[in-house]
C-alpha positions as CSV (number, residue, x, y, z in Angstrom):
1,X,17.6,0.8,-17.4
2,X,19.2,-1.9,-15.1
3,X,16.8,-5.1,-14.6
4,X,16.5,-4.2,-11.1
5,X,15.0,-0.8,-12.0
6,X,12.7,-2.5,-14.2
7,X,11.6,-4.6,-11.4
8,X,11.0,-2.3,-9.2
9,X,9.3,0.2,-11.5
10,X,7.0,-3.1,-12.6
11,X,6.1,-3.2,-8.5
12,X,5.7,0.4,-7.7
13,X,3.7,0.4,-10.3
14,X,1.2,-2.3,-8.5
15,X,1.4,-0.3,-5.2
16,X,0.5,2.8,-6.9
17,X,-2.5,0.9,-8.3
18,X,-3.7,-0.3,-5.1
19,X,-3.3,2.8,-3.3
20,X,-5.6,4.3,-5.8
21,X,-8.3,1.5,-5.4
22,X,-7.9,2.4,-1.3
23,X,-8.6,6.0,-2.2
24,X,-11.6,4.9,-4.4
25,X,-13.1,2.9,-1.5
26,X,-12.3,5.4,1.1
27,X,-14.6,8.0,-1.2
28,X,-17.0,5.6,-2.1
29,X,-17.6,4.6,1.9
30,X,-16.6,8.2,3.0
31,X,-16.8,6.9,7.0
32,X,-16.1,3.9,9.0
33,X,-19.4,3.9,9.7
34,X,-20.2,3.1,6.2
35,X,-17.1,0.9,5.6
36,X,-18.0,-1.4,8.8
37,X,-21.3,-2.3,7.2
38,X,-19.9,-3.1,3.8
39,X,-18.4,-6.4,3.7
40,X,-17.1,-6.6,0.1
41,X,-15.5,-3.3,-0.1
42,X,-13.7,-4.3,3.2
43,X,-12.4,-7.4,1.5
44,X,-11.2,-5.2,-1.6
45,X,-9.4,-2.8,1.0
46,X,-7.6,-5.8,2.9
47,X,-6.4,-7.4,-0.1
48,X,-5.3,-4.2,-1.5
49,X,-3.1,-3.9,1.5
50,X,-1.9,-7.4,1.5
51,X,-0.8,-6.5,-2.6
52,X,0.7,-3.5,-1.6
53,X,2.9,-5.4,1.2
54,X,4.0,-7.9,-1.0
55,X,5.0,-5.7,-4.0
56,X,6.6,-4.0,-1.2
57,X,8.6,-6.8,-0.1
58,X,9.8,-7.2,-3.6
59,X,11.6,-3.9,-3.6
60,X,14.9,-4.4,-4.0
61,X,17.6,-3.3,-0.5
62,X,19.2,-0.7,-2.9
63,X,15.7,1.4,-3.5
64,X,14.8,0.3,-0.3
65,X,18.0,2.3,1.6
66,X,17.9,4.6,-1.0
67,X,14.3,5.8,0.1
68,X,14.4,5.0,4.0
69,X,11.7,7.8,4.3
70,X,9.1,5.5,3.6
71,X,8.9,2.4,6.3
72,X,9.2,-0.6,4.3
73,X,9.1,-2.6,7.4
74,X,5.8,-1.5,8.3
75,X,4.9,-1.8,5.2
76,X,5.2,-5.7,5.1
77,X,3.8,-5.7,8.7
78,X,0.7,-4.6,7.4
79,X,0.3,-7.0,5.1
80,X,1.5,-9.7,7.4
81,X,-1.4,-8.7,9.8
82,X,-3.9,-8.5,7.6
83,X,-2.8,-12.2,5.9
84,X,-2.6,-13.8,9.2
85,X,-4.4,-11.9,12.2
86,X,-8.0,-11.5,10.0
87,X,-10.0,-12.3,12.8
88,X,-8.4,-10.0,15.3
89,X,-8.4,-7.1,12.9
90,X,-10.0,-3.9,14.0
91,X,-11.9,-2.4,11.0
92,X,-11.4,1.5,12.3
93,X,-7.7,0.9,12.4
94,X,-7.8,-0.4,8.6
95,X,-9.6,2.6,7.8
96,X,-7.2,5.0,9.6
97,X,-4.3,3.4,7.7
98,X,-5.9,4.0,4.7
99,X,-7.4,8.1,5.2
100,X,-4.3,8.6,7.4
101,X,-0.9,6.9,5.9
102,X,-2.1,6.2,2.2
103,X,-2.1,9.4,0.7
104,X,1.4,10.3,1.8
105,X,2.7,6.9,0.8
106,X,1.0,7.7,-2.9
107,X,3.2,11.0,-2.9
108,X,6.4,9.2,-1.8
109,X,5.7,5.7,-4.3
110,X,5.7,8.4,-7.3
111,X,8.0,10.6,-6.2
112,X,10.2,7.1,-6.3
113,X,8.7,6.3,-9.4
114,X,9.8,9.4,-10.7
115,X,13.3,9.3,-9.3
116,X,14.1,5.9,-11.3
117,X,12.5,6.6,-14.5
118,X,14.9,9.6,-14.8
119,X,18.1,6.9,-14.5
């Protein structure tokens, strides 16, 4: 396995973490209702975002344009936002990201995951 598989393996591996620890929040709070009134699990979900953006950005190009299904870009812009626009966040459009877009990008991180083990 090249070093830059390993890499990348090492930080899909923390995005596939986090993702999980979004899904656990999102059942623990179940609505935005809930999650609105719950400061700490808020602070988890943000900074499981920003971790997820970061390991993101440490993909390398080559995995990157060899999966251009998933949107890298946006990715890092999410956790760009949440690291510098905190006090302009909306809370219900955290939430959405996570009930809406984190699911599918769990199926596409392993299907990646997957994909480069079997290299």
């Amino acid at each position: 396995m090249k070093h830059n598989t390993e890499s990348d393996l090492f930080r899909l591996g923390h995005i596939i973490d986090c993702i999980e620890r979004i899904e656990f929040l999102v059942n623990f709070c179940k609505t935005v209702e809930v999650f609105k009134s719950k400061w700490v699990e808020q602070d988890a979900m943000l900074r499981n975002f920003e971790i997820i953006g970061e390991a993101s950005n440490h993909i390398t190009e080559e995995t990157k344009q060899k999966y251009p299904i998933i949107e890298w870009h946006k990715i890092r812009g999410m956790r760009n936002f949440v690291s510098h626009e905190y006090f302009s966040m909306r809370l219900e459009t955290i939430w959405e990201t996570a009930v809406t877009n984190i699911p599918l990008l769990k199926v596409q991180i392993a299907q990646i995951i997957s994909d480069l083990k079997t290299y």
